[in-house]
LOFIZA-657267 format. One line per field, with one value per residue (C-alpha): residue in three letters; y, z, x; residue number from 0. Coordinates in nm, 2 decimals, always signed. Each point is the difference from the previous one (the first is absolute). Layout:
BEGIN
rest [ALA ...]
Y [Y ...]
Z [Z ...]
X [X ...]
nr [NUM ...]
***
This chain:
BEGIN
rest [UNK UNK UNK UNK UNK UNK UNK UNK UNK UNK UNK UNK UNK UNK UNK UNK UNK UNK UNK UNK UNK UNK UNK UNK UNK UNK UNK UNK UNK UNK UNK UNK UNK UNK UNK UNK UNK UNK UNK UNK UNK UNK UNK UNK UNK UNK UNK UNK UNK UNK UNK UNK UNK UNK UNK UNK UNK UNK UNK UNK UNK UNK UNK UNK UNK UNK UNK UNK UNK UNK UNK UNK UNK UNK UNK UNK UNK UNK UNK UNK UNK UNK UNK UNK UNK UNK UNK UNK UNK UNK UNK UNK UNK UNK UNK UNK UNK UNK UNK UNK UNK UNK UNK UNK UNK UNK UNK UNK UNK UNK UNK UNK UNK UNK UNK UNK UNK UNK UNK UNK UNK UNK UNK UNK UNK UNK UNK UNK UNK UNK UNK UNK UNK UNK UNK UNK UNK UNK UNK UNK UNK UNK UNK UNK UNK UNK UNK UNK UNK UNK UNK UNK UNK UNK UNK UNK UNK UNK UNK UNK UNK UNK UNK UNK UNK UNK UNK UNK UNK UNK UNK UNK UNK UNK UNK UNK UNK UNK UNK UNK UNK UNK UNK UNK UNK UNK UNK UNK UNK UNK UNK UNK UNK UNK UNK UNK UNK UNK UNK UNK UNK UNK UNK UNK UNK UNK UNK UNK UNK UNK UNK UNK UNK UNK UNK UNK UNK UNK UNK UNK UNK UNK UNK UNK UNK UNK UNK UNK UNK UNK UNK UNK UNK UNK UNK UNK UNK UNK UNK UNK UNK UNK UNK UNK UNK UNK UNK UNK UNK UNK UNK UNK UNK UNK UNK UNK UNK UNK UNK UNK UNK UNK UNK UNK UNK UNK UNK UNK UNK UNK UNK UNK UNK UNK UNK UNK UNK UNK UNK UNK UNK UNK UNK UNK UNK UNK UNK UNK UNK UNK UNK UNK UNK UNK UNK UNK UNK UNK UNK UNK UNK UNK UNK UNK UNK UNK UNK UNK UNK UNK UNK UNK UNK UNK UNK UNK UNK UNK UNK UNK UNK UNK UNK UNK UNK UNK UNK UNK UNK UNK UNK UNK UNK UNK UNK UNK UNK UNK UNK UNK UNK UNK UNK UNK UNK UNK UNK UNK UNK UNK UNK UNK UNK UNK UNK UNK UNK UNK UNK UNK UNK UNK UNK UNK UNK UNK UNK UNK UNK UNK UNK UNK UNK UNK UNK UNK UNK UNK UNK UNK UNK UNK UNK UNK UNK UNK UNK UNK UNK UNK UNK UNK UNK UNK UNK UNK UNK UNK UNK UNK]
Y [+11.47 -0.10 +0.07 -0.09 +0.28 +0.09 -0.10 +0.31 +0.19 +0.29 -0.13 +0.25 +0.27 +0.31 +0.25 +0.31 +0.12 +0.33 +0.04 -0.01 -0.11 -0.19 +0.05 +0.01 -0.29 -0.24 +0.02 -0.12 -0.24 -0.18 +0.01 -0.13 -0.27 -0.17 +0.04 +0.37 +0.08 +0.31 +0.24 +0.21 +0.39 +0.15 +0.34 -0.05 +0.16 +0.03 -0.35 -0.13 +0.13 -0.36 -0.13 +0.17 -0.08 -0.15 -0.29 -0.10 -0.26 +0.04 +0.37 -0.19 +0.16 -0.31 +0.17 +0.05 -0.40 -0.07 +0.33 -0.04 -0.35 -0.13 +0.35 +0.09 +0.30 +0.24 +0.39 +0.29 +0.37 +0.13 +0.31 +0.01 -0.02 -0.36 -0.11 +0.13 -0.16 -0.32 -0.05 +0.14 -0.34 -0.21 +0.18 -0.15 -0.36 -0.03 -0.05 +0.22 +0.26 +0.04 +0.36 +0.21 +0.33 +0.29 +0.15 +0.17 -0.13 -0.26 +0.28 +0.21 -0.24 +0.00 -0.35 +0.05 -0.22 +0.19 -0.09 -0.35 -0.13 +0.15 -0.24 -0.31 +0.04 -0.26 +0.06 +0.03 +0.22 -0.02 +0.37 -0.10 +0.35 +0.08 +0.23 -0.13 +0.21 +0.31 +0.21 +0.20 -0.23 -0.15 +0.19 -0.04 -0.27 -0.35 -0.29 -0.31 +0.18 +0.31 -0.29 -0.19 +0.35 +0.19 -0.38 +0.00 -0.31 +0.20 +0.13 -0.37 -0.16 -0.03 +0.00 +0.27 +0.20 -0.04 +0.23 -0.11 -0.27 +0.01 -0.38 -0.10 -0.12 +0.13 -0.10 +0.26 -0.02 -0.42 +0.06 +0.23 -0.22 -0.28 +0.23 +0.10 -0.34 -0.06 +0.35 -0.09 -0.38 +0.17 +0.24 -0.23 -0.25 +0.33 +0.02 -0.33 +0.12 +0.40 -0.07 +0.31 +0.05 +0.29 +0.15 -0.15 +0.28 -0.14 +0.18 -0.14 +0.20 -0.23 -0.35 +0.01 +0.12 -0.29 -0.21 +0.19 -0.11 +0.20 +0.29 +0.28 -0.16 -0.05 +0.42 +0.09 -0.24 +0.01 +0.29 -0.31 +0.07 -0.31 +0.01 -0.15 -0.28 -0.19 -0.34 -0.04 +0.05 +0.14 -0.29 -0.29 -0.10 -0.20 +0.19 +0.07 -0.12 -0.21 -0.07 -0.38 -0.14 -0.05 +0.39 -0.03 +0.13 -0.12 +0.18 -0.14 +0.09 -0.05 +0.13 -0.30 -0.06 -0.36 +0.07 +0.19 -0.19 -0.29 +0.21 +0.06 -0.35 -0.06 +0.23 -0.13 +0.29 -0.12 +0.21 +0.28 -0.17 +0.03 +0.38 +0.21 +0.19 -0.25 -0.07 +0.20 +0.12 +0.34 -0.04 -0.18 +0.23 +0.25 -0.24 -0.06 +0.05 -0.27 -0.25 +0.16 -0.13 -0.35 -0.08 +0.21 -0.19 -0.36 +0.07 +0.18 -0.38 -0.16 -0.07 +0.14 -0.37 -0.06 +0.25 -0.04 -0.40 +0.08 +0.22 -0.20 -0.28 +0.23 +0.13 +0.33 +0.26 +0.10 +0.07 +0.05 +0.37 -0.07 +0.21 -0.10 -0.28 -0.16 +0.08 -0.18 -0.35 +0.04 -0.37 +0.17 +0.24 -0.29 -0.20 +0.26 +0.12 +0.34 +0.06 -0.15 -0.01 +0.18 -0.06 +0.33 +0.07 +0.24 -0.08 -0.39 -0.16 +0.27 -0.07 +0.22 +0.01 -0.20 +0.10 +0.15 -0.26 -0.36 -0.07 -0.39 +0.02 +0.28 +0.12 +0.26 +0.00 +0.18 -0.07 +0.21 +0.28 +0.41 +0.02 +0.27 +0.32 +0.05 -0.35 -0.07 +0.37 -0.16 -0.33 +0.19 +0.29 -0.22 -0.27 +0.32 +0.07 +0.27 -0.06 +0.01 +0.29 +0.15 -0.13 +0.16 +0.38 -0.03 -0.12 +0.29 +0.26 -0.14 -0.18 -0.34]
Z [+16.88 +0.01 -0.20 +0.05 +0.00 -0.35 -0.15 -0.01 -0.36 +0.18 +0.16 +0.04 -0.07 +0.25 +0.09 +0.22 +0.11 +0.14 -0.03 +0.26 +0.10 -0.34 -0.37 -0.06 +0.38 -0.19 -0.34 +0.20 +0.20 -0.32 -0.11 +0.29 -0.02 -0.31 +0.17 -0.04 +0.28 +0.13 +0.27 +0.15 +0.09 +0.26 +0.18 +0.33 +0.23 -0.25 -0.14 -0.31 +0.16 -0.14 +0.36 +0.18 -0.23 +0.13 +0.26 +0.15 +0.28 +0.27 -0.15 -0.30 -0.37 -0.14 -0.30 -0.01 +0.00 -0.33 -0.18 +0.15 -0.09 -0.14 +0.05 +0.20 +0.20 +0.05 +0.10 -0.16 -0.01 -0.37 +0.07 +0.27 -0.20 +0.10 -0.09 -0.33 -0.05 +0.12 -0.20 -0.33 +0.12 +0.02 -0.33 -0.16 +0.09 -0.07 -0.31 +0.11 +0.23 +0.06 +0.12 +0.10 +0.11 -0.15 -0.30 +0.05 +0.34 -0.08 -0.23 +0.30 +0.13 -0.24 -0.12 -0.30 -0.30 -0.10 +0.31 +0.04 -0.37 +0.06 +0.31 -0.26 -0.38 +0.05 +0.29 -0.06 +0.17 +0.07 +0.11 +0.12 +0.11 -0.01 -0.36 -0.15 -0.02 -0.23 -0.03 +0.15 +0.31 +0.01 +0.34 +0.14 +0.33 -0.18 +0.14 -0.15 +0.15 -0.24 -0.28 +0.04 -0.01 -0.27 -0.26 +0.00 +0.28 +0.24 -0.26 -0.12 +0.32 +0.24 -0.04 -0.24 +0.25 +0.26 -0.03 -0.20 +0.19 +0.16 +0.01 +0.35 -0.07 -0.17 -0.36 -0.25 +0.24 -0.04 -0.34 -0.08 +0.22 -0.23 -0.34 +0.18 +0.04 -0.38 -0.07 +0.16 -0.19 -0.27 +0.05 +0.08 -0.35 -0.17 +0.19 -0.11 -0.35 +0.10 +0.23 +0.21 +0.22 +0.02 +0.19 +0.02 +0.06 +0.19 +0.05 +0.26 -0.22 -0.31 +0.07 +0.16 -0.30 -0.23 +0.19 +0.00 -0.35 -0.33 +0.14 -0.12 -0.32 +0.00 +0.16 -0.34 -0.26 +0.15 +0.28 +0.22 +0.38 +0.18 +0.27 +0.38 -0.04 +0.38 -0.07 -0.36 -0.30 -0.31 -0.22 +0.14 +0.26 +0.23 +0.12 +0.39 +0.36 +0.18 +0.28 +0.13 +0.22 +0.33 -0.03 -0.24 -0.29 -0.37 -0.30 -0.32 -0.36 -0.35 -0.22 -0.28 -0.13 +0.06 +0.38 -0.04 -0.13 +0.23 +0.28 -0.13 +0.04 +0.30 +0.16 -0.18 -0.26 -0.32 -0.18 +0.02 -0.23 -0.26 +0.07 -0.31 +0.22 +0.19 -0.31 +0.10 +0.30 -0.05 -0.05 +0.30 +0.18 -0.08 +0.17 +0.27 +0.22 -0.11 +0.02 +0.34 +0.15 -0.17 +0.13 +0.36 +0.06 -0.05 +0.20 +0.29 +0.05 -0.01 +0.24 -0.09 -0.03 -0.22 -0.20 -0.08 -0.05 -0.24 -0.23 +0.05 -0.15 -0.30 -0.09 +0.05 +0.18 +0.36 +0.31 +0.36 +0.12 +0.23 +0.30 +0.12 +0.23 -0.27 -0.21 +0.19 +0.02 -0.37 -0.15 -0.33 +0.13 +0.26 -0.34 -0.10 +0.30 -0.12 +0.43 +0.10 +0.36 +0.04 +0.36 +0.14 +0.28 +0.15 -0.05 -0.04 -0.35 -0.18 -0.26 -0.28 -0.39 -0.20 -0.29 -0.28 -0.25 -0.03 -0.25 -0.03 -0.03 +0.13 +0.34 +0.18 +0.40 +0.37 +0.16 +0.30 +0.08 +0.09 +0.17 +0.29 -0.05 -0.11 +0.10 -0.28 -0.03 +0.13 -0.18 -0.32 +0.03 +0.11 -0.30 -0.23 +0.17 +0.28 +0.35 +0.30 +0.07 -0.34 +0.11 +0.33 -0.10 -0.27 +0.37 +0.12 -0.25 +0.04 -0.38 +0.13]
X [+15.52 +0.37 +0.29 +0.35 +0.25 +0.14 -0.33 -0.20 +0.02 +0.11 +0.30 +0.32 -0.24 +0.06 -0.27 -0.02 -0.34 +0.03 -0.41 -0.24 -0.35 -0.14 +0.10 +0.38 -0.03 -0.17 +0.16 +0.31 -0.19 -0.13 +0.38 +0.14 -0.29 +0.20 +0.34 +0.15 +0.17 -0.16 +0.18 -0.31 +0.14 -0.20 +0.10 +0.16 -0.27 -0.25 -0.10 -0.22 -0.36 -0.13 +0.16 -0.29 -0.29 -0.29 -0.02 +0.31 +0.11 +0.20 +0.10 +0.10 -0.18 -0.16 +0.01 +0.36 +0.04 -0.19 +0.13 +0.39 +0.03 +0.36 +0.12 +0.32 -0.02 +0.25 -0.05 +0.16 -0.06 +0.05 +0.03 +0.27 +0.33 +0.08 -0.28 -0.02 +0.35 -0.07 -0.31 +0.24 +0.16 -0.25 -0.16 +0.34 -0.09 -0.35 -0.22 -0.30 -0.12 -0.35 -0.10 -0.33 +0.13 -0.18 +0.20 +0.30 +0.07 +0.26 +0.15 +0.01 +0.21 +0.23 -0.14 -0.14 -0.02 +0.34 +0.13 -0.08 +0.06 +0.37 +0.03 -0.12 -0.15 -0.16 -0.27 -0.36 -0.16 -0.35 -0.18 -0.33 -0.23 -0.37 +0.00 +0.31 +0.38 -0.19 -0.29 -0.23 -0.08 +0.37 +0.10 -0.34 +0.00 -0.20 -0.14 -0.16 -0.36 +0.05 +0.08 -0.32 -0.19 +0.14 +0.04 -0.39 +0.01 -0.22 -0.23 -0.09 -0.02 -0.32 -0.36 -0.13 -0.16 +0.27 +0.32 +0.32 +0.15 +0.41 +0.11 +0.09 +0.34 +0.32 -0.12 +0.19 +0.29 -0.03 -0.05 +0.27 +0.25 -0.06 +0.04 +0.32 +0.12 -0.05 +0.16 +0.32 +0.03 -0.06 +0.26 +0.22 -0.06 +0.11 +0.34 +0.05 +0.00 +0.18 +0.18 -0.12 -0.29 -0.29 -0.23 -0.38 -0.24 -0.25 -0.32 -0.24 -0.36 +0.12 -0.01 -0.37 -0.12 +0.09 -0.13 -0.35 -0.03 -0.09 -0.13 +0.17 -0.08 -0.39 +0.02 +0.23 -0.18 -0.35 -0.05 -0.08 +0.02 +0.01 -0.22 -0.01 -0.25 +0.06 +0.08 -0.17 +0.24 -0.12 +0.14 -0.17 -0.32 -0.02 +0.24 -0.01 +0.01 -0.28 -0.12 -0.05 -0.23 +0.19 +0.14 +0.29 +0.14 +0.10 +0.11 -0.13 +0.16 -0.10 +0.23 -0.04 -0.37 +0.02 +0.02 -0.25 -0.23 +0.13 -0.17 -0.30 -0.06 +0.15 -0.21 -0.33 -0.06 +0.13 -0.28 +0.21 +0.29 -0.23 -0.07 +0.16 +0.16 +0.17 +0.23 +0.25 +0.17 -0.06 -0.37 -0.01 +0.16 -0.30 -0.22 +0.18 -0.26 -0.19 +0.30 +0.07 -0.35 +0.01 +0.37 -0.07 -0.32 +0.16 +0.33 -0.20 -0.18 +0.30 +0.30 +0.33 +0.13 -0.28 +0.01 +0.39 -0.09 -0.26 +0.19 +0.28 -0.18 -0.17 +0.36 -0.14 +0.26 -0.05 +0.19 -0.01 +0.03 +0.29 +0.18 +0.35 -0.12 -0.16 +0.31 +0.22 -0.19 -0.07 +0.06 +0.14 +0.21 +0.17 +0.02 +0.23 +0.19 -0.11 -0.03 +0.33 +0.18 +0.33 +0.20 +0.10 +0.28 -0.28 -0.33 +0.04 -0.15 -0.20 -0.24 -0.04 -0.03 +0.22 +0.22 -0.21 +0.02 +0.18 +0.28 +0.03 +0.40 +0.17 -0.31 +0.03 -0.04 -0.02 +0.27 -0.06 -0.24 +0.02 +0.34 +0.01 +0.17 +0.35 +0.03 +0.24 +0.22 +0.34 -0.02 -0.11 +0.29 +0.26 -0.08 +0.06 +0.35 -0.06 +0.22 -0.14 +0.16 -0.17 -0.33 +0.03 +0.11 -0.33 -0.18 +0.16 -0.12 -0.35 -0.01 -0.10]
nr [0 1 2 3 4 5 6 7 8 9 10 11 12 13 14 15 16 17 18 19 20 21 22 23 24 25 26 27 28 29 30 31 32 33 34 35 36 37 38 39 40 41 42 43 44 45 46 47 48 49 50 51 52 53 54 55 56 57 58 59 60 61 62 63 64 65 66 67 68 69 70 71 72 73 74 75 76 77 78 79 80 81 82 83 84 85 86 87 88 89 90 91 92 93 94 95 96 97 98 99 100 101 102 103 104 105 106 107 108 109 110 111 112 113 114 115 116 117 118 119 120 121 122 123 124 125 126 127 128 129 130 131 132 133 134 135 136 137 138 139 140 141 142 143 144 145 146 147 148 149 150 151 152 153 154 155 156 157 158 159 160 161 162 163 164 165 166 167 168 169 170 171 172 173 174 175 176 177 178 179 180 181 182 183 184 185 186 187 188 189 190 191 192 193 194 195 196 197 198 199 200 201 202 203 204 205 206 207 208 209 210 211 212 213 214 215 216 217 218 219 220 221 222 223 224 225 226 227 228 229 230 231 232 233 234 235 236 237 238 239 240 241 242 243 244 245 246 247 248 249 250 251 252 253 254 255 256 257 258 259 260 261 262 263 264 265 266 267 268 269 270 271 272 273 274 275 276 277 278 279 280 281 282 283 284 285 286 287 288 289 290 291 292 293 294 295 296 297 298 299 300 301 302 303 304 305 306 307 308 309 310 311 312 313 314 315 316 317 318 319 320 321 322 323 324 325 326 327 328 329 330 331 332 333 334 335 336 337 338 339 340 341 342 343 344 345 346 347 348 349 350 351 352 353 354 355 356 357 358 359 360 361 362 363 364 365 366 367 368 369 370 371 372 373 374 375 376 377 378 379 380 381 382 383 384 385 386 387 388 389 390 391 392 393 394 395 396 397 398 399]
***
């Protein structure tokens, strides 16, 4: 996806991240997607831990090159004097900062809220931490983990005689990157209309439980605990994954009752339609055993190509359980570019996920990947004013 410069709705935006590893990182990343410019602050020996996660190549973080992308990177250590001075500076020139120390740290610092709305009324700044800025739990050490256990995640997910299931990705830290990113637009609309920026309290246990869905309200209307029930769903059967004949897999969903009954007679048992119970998707979901054999048994003598062909052709819903590899040849997802190449100084061209959504005037775009470390501190100091000599003497003191 391209965009010539000065298109992206973000444009002349300015954003420090200070966080590390995933939240606060991606909230800026899906900023700088849409054309804020984002100066990335890491400590000078000490650098965002995201750099070493998982594979790399060459002793390059793979990682670092999605979550890093469109970000200058400068180091700077906060609490050395300098640095604390020079980021007051950069504080005064920028729109946002994004941080994820735990509460009280910055204050430590002497970089408070206090401190940095003297240096510009205007900033928002975004505190992103495992238990929010208060309570009970507020000093405790929180990752996205502890989120998707104590939101009820865990407890719903896996078979029902299996124990509660942790996903095996960053999924309340994705989640609560995203909320973050909305947080600070919306933050920034109300300037529009104050004048004055504020603090967004960003607590990663929150956001995963709104998208767990009503919940806490079946518990305080009903007393309903919501189960873990595998792959089946409660609200609606078929529901689940199959096997096909030559060892694959494909999910099937039938949230509307016309599917539903579209695959009943797809898979040669339209008697069941006129069961009373199949009339609606709760019911059905009581018997999902029954729909369970009827569906299993026609997919597992079937191909995976002709099992996708068929429903295809019954306008019944179905697809392919896919890993990366089949991710990346996906026709759909080349339609959209959604896994676009990106030319790096380092690596060479990168593929990786696009921009999160398309805006048919104004799109966003990578216009490079993960920069190394500090590789942008003298550029990015001496654009705000400091001499060399100034740049050297905060070398000096170990700030940079």
């Amino acid at each position: 996806m391209n965009a010539h410069p000065g298109q992206a709705p973000l444009t002349g935006l300015r954003v420090l991240d200070l966080a590390t590893l995933f939240a606060g990182p991606l909230a800026a990343t899906m900023l700088g997607d849409f054309g804020a410019e984002v100066v990335k602050v890491e400590h000078p020996t000490k650098p965002d831990p995201s750099r070493g996660h998982g594979p790399s190549k060459d002793g390059i973080g793979l990682w670092w090159k999605l979550l890093g992308r469109n970000k200058r990177t400068i180091t700077l250590d906060l609490s050395k004097p300098g640095g604390r001075e020079t980021l007051l500076r950069l504080a005064a020139t920028a729109d946002v900062v994004i941080e994820n120390f735990r509460p009280g740290t910055l204050e430590k610092w002497d970089l408070g809220w206090a401190e940095l709305s003297a240096a510009n009324p205007r900033l928002v700044l975004a505190r992103v931490t495992g238990f929010g800025q208060f309570g009970p739990y507020a000093h405790r050490p929180g990752f996205g983990t502890l989120a998707e256990a104590m939101s009820g995640f865990a407890a719903i997910t896996g078979e029902p005689d299996a124990p509660p299931t942790l996903p095996p990705f960053g999924l309340a830290d994705s989640i609560a990157g995203l909320a973050t990113a909305y947080a600070v637009m919306t933050a920034l609309t109300a300037r529009e209309r104050t004048g004055e920026g504020q603090v967004v309290d960003m607590a990663i246990i929150e956001p995963i439980l709104t998208v767990l869905g009503p919940q806490p309200l079946w518990y305080d209307q009903l007393g309903h605990v919501q189960p873990r029930t595998g792959n089946r769903s409660a609200n609606n059967a078929p529901r689940n994954t199959y096997r096909t004949a030559d060892g694959s897999w494909v999910a099937v969903s039938t949230s509307a009752q016309s599917i539903a009954e579209r695959l009943m007679r797809l898979v040669g048992r339209p008697e069941l339609i006129d069961e009373p119970w199949f009339a609606t998707s709760a019911d059905r979901a009581r018997h999902a055993d029954v729909l369970d054999e009827a569906v299993g048994a026609w997919i597992a003598d079937r191909t995976r190509t002709e099992v996708l062909e068929a429903f295809e052709k019954a306008e019944a819903a179905v697809a392919p359980i896919q890993d990366v590899r089949d991710v990346m040849t996906d026709p759909q997802y080349e339609a959209l570019d959604t896994i676009t190449t990106v030319q790096d100084p380092e690596l060479g061209p990168l593929r990786m996920q696009n921009v999160l959504f398309r805006l048919s005037s104004t799109p966003g775009a990578i216009h490079w990947a993960g920069r190394p470390h500090g590789a942008d501190t003298d550029t990015v100091l001496a654009e705000l004013g400091l001499t060399e000599r100034e740049i050297d003497a905060l070398r000096a003191e170990g700030a940079l």
